[in-house]
C-alpha positions, 0 to 999 in steps of 0.5 A: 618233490623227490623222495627216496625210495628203495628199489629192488634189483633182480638178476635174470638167472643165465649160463654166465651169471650162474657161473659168475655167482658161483664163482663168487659163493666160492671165493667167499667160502675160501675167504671164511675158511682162511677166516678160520684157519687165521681165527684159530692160530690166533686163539693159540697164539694168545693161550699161550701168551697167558694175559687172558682168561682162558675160558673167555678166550676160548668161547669169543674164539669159538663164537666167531668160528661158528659164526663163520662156519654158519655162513659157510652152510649157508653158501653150501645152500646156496650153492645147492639152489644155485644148481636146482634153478632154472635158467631164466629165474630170476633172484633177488640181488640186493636193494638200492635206494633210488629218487623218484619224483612225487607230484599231488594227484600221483597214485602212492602204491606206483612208488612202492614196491620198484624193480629193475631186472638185470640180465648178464649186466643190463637193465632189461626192465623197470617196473612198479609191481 
């Protein structure tokens, strides 16, 4: 029988994949601000439009600016750990789901808790902590 079990995937941390996250926490960072800056203009756009409740306007628009303004302190820390961690680290990347096959008498603890470790693109190990 198969199940489908989730399986989480480490990135061994490296000169190349430490610039490649980095790059990709900035461009996000860049992504939110022109959010922003976007979220902004249409606020105005819409005050000046007086179809709507100014107060209502103004607090979605300001929720949605803190929202993305907390994601931007988040990358910042992030972008911090970034720096302090060593080379040889390894982070959590993200979960995925995977199909394993069960059979009667197998241990159920060996399909909980899957890893695979990725380094600079390749799988470099699969373990079942």
């Amino acid at each position: 029988m198969q199940i489908i079990t989730t399986v989480t995937v480490n990135q061994v941390l490296t000169e190349k994949s430490r610039e490649k996250l980095f790059h990709s926490f900035q461009s996000r960072k860049i992504e939110l601000q022109k959010e922003i800056d976007q979220l902004k203009f249409e606020r105005k756009r819409l005050e000046k439009t007086k179809k709507y409740n100014i107060n209502m306007l103004h607090n979605y628009f300001e929720k949605e600016i803190e929202n993305r303004n907390e994601k931007i302190k988040l990358l910042d820390f992030q972008l911090e750990q970034l720096e302090i961690l060593p080379l040889g680290s390894q982070l959590k990347e993200r979960e995925v789901q995977g199909l394993v096959n069960v059979e009667v008498g197998d241990k159920w603890d060996d399909f909980l808790n899957k890893t695979i470790v990725v380094k600079d693109g390749i799988i470099t190990e699969i373990r079942g902590d």
